[in-house]
N, C-alpha and C positions, 0 to 999 in steps of 0.2 A: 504493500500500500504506500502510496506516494505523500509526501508531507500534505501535497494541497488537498490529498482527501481527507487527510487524517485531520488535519486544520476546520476544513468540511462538517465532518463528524464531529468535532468536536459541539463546533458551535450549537448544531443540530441536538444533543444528545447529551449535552455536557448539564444539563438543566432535567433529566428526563431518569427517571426512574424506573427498575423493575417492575412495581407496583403502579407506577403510574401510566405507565403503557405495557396493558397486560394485553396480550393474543386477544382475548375472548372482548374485547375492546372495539366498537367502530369503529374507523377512522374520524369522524366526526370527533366522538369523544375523546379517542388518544388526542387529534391537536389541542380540544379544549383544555385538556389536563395540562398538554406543553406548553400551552398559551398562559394557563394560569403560574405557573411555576417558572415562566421566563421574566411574568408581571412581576411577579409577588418578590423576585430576588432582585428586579429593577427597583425596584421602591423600595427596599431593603439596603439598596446601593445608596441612592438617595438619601435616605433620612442619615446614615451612618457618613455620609461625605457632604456637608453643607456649604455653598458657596459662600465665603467669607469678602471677596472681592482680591484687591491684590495687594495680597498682605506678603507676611516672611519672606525669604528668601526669593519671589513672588517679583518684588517692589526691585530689587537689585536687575533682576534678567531685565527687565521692564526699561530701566535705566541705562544698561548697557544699549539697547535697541537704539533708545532715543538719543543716546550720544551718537553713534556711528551713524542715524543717520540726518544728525542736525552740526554734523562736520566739529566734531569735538565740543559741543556748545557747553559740557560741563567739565572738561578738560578738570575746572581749578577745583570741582566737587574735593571732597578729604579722599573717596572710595575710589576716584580714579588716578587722584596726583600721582601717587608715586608708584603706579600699577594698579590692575585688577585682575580676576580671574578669567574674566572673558578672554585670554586668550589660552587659555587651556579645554576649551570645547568649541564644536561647531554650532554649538545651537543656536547661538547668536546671528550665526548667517542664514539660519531657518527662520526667526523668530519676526527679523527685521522687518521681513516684506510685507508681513501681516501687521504689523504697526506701522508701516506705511501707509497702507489700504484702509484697515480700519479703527486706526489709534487704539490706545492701552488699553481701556477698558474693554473695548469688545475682541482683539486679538487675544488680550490677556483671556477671556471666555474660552474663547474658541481653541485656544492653544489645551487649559484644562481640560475641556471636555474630551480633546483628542486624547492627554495625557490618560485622562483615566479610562478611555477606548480601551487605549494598547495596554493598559496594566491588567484591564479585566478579561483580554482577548488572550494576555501572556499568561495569564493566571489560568485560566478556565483547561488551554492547553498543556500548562504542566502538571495540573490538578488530575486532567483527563487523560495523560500516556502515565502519571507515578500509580495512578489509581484504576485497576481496570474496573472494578465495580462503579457503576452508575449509581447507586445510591452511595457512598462513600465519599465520590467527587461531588457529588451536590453540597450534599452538605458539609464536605472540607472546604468547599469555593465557600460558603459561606460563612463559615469558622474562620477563613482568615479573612472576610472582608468587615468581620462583625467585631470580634474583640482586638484589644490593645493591639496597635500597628507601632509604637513610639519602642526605641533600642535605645543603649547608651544612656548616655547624661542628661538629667534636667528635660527629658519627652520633649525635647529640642528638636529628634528627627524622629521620622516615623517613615514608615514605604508607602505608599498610595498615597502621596502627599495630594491635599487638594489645591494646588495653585502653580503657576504657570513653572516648571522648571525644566530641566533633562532628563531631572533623576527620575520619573514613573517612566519616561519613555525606555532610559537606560533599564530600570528590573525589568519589563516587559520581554526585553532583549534577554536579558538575562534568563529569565523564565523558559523562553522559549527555544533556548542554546539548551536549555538543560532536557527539554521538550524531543527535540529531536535527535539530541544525543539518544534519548533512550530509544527512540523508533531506530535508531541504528546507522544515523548520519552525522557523524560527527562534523563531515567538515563544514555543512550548514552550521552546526551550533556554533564553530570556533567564529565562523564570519560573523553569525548573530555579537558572537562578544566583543569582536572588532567593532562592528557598529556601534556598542554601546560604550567602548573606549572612546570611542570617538566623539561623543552625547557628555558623558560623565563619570571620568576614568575612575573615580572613587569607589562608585557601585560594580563596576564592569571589576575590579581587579580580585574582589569577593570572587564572582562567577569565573574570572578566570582559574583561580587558586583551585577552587572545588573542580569544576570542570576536568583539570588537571591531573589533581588525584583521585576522579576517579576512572580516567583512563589510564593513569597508572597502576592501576590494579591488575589489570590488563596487561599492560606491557609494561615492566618495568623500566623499558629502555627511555624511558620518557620524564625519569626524574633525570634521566644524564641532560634531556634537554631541557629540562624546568633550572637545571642548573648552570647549563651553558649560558640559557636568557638570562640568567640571574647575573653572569658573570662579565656580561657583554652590556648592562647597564651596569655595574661598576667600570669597566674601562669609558664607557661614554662620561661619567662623572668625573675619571681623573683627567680625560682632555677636555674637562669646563665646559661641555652639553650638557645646558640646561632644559628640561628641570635637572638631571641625572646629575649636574654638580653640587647640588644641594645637598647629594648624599655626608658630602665631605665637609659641610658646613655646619656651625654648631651655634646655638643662641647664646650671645655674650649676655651679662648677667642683667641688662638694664631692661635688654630687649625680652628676655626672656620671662622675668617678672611683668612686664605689658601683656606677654603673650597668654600665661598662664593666669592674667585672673581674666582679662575678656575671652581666651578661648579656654576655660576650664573642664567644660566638657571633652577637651582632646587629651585629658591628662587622670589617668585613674588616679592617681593622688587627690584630687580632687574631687571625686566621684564621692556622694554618699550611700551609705546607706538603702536608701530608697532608686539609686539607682543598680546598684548589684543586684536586688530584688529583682529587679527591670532584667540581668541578666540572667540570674538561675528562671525565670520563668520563661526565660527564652532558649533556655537548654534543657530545663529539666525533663519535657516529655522525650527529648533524644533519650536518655536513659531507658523511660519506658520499653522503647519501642527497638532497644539491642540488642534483644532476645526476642525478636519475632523473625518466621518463616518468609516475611514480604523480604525479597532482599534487595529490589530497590528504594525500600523507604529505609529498610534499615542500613545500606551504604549510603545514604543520603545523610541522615541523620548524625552519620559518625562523622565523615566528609565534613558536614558543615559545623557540625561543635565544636575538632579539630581544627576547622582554618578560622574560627571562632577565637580558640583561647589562644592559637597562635599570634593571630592580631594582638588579642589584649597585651600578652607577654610581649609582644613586642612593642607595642606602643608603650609597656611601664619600662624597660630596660633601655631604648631605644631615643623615648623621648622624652619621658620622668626626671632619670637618672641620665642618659647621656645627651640629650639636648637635640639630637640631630635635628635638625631642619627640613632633610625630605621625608623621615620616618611623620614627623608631626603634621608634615604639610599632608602627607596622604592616609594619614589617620588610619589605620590599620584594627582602630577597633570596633569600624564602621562592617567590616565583616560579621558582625551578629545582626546585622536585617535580613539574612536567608533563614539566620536561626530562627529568628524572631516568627519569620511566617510561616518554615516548617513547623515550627514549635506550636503553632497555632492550629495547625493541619491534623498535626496528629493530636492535640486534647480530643477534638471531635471524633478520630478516628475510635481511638482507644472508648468511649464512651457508644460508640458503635457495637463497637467489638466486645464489649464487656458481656461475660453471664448474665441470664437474667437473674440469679441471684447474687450475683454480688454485688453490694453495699459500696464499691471508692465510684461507681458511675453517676452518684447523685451529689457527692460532695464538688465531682470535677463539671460536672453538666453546671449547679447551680455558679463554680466560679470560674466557668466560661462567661455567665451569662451577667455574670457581675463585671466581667472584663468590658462585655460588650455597653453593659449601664455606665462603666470608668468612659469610657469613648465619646458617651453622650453627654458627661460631665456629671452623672449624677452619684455617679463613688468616686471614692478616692483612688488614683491610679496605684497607689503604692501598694494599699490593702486588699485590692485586688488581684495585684502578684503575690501576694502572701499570701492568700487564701488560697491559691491557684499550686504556689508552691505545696502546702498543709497535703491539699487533695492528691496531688501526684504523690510526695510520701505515702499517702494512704493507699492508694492504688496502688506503689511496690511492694509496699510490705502486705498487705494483704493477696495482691497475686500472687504471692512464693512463701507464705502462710500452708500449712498443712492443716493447720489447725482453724475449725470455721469458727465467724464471730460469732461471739457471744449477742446474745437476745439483750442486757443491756448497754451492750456499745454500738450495737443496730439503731437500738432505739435513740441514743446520745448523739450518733453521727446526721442522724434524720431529724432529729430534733433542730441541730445548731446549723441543717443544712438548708432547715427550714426561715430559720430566724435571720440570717445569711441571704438567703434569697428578697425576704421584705425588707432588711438594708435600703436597699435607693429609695422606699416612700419616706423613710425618714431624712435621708441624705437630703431628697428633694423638697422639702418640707424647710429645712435649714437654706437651701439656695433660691426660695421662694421669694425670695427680694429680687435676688438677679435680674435687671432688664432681657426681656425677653425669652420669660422661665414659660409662660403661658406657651407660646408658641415650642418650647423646647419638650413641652409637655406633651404636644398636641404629634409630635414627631415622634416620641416614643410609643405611644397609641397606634400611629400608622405602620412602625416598626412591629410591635405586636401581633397585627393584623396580618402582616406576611407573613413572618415567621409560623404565626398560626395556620396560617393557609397550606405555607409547605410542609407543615404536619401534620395535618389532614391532609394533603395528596399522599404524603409516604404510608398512611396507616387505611387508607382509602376507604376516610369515612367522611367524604365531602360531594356536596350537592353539585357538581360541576357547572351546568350553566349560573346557577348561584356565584360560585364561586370566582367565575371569570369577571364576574361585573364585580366583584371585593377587589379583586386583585388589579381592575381597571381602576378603581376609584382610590385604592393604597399609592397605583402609581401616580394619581391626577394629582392625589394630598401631597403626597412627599415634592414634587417638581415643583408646585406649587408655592411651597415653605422652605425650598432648596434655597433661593434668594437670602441667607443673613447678612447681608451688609447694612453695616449703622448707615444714621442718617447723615452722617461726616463723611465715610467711609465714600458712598455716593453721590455727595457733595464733589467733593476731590479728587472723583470717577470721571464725572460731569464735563465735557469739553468748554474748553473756554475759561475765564474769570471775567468776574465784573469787573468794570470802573473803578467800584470802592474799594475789589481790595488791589489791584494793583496800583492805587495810590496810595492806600496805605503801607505798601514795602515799598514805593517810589524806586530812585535808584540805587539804592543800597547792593553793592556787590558781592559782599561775605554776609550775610542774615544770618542770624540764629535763630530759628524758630522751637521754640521748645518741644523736643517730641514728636515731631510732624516733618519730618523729611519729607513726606510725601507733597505736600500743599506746595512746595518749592520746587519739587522737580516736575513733578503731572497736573498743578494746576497754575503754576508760574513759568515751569520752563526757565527755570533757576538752578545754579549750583544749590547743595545747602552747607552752612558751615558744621555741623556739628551733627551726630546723633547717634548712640548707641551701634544701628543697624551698621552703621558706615565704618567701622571697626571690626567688619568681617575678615577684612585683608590683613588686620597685624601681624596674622604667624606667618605671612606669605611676604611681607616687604617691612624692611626695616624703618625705612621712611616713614609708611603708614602707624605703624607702632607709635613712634617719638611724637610723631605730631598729634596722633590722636590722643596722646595721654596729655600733651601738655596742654590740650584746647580741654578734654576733657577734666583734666586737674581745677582749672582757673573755671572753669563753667560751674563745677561742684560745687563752690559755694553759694550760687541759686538755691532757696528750698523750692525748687522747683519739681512738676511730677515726672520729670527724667531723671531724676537722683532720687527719688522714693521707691528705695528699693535696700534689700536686707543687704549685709556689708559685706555677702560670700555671696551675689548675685554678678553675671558677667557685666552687668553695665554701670555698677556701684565704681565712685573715685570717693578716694577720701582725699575731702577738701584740705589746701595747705594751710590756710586759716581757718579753723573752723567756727563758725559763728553761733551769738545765744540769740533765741528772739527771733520773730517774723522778721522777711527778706527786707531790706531799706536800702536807700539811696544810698547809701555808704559802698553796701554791698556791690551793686551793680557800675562802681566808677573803677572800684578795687579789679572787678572781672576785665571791664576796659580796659582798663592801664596793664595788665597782666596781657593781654590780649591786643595789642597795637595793632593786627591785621583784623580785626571783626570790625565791624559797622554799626551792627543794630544787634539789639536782642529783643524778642517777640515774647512776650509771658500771654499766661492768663489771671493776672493780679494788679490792681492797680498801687501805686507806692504813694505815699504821702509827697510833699512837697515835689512834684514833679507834674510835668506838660508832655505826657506822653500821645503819640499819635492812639485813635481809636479806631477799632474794625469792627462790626456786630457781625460776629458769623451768622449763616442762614438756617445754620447744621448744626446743634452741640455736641461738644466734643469732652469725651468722655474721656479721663484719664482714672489709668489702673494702678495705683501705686503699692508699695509696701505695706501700709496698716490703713488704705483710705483709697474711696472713690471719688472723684472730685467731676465735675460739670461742667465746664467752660463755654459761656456765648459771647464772652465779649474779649480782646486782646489788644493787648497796648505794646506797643513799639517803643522802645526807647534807644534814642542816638549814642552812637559811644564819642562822638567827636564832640558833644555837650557834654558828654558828665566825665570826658576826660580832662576840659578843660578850667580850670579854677573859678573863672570868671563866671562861673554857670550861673543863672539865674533861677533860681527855685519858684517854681508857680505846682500848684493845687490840679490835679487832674480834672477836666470839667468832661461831665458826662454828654 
């Protein structure tokens, strides 16, 4: 069978059950059933992937686009001065022509929706050749698009990301390398990973690694060449091809303290607690599942936990302790998002597979299903790997138990796994202030409704043409409420600005706007001077680093909501002076004169004795800080070339 049937099949089948297309079955009713269970996982997709607008790492590709093709026009931004990443992917030369066509926001659309096309077309495919059962792929596609997708540090990254990048296109790739590997093509797969090198070498070098070993099982002639490439980007590094010279580079002491508190996530020393949890629940069902007869999930499984802690160790040894520069820049511990999804694959497997009398399928079922509530924000993510963690213990030791449970720890495990499950109405109950809990509400209900549906298909006690009109109307709700962008969010979307406010930033060349990079570059078509997000480049340029610490140093003493943030968070400076009491004019002449290349600074606060310009936003903007939410509609402008100069005149801000 050729890939494009198998690809065929897939799509056809990948969604489609024993049970739900039984022989004795019309045709009529088999499609209705397929129809229903293709809806019910669309609106499943939906409510669990919300469009946020163009947020995270989202706002950066965004950026790059509109520089290259407004002929450097943010050149003096902080995120491009002294480099950026754009030039280690092609995506940017994809991304362009669609933000030429149809500006940010709707390219940015349109790019995501592709993104998560090709994640759900790479997934359904690697779902559908690891898995021959039809019932197992269903429901593993849906176990990893339902619970916890977030790896690593601080739920910083996740796979299926929802917003404009490379990386869903790069897993897809990846996915599908591993896809055809097993139908017995490798040399398709090795291209698929070329491609995805190509998109975004970070995710692509996971799949390469795995990929690798496990055609080396196979032939071991083939670690001689994992080692020859190994050994042909060290000589590239010692004749100063970069990146590969980076190998030989190491972060001097100033740089490297910049590096490690804004990029702390690339540094297991840094990791807490709550992220190692993040890891063993992203390895722990490998364990399970090393002593089963499947042996492509079980070489899958070991494959990926192995080039898993390999990374870690590598990145603590590597980048911890010896500072290297290209270990840190390619982050080696980003190899646990294959774990992270296998890991996800197999909870549902194992809970498949489970006896009907054994007792660890209810404790792992209900903190599956508490992963999936973490997702929606209504647990905590951390306590969801714990639990997740608890239940896999339970499930080892009770499968390789001789001895059956006892009648009171049946009852004790059912009990807590019960009390466990009703968790999120109290979690939700606490987050019921949240803007936009009703509608967050209204999306878990629609989630329910699918998930119910394709449980009634697999146990086939559903009213089929009933049912297709649920599954139509789950997918009409979820599309519907797919839209979460604030009303800022789509303000700042919105092409164009008004008069008012491009008067009020005038010509001010360096703005600080506090917190809002984004209103300066996609609604002004401005550099910005300052902002957390623009601090993505420091492990990657040393220029970026210095400068961003010392712009960000002098801005710290703002109690502004871009410094409301705990003191071991990556966008936290500890200010050089630090000040008692609400923000005052003092404050903001001290940032000035610190700062001789800024202009203006942009708050949402008005200061006593000061004549600051005024802007009424149209949009409130909502800031998130460390122990406080704050509201912003109105923002004042203040010059640094008045309050750097003595002679300043003190006047009363008039509304």
């Amino acid at each position: 069978m050729s890939v494009s049937q198998i690809i065929l099949q897939t799509t056809r089948d990948i969604f489609q059950n024993s049970r739900f297309l039984q022989a004795a079955d019309a045709p009529e009713r088999a499609c209705r059933r397929a129809f229903t269970a293709v809806f019910s996982v669309a609106a499943l997709w939906f409510v669990l992937h919300p469009y946020h607008g163009v947020v995270h790492d989202g706002r950066l590709y965004a950026l790059q686009a509109l520089n290259a093709l407004q002929a450097d026009q943010f050149a003096s931004d902080l995120y491009f001065r002294y480099g950026s990443q754009d030039s280690f992917t092609v995506f940017s030369s994809l991304y362009r022509p669609l933000v030429a066509a149809f500006g940010v926001s709707s390219a940015h659309y349109i790019t995501t929706l592709a993104g998560e096309a090709a994640f759900v077309f790479g997934l359904a495919f690697f779902v559908r050749t690891l898995l021959p059962d039809r019932r197992e792929a269903l429901f593993a596609f849906v176990g990893a698009i339902a619970e916890q997708s977030s790896y690593g540090s601080s739920g910083i990254f996740h796979y299926d990301e929802i917003f404009a990048t490379p990386r869903p296109f790069a897993e897809a790739l990846v996915l599908a390398a591993f896809g055809v590997a097993f139908t017995g093509k490798p040399v398709l797969g090795w291209l698929a990973l070329a491609a995805a090198a190509a998109l975004h070498p970070l995710m692509a070098l996971t799949g390469i690694a795995s990929l690798g070993l496990l055609a080396a099982q196979k032939d071991r002639r083939l670690l001689m060449l994992g080692a020859a490439t190994a050994a042909l980007g060290v000589l590239l590094g010692a004749s100063s091809v970069q990146p590969f010279a980076r190998l030989f580079e190491t972060f001097d002491p100033e740089w490297f303290d910049i590096v490690r508190r804004r990029c702390g996530f690339g540094f297991l020393t840094r990791w807490t607690i709550d992220d190692f949890l993040t890891v063993a629940a992203a390895l722990g069902p490998a364990v399970i599942c090393l002593r089963w007869r499947d042996r492509a999930l079980r070489s899958l499984a070991l494959v990926f936990s192995v080039v898993s802690l390999c990374g870690m160790a590598l990145t603590f040894i590597s980048g911890d302790v010896g500072r290297d520069v290209l270990v840190v820049n390619i982050q080696p511990w980003r190899a646990l998002w294959l774990s992270r999804l296998l890991g996800n694959i197999i909870v549902v497997v194992i809970v498949l597979r489970a006896p009907p009398d054994s007792l660890y399928r209810w404790p792992l079922l209900v903190a599956a299903i508490l992963s999936a509530f973490a997702r929606l924000g209504f647990f905590m993510p951390a306590l969801a790997d714990f639990l997740l963690i608890v239940a896999l213990a339970f499930c080892f030791f009770e499968s390789r138990s001789a001895k059956p449970v006892t009648a009171s720890i049946r009852k004790a495990v059912l009990a807590l796994s019960g009390v466990a499950a009703v968790s999120p109405v109290l979690f939700g109950w606490i987050l019921s202030i949240k803007p936009g809990f009703s509608t967050d509400c209204a999306l878990v209900l629609v989630g329910a409704v699918s998930c119910g549906l394709l449980i009634a298909l697999d146990r086939g006690r559903v009213f089929v043409p009933g049912a297709s009109v649920a599954a139509t109307l789950a997918l009409a709700a979820a599309l519907l409420l797919n839209d979460r962008r604030t009303e800022w969010r789509r303000f700042i979307e919105a092409p164009g600005a008004a008069d008012d406010l491009r008067g009020f930033v005038g010509d001010s060349a360096n703005l600080y706007w506090d917190d809002s990079p984004e209103i300066m570059w996609f609604k002004l078509g401005r550099p910005s001077y300052y902002s957390c997000l623009q601090g993505t480049g420091v492990m990657f340029y040393r220029g970026t680093a210095i400068d961003y610490a010392r712009r960000g140093s002098a801005l710290a003493k703002l109690d502004a909501p871009n410094y409301h943030h705990a003191p071991d968070h990556a966008c936290y400076h500890q200010p050089e002076q630090p000040t008692d009491g609400p923000l005052s004019l003092d404050d903001l002449r001290r940032v000035c004169r610190a700062l001789p290349d800024l202009d203006g600074i942009v708050l949402g606060v008005a200061l006593p004795d000061a004549s600051p310009r005024i802007w009424n936003s149209p949009a409130p903007r909502y800031y998130v800080g460390y122990d406080k939410i704050e509201t912003v509609t109105t923002f004042y402008k203040y010059m640094c070339r008045d309050l750097r100069s003595f002679s300043f005149r003190l006047e009363r801000a008039e509304p």
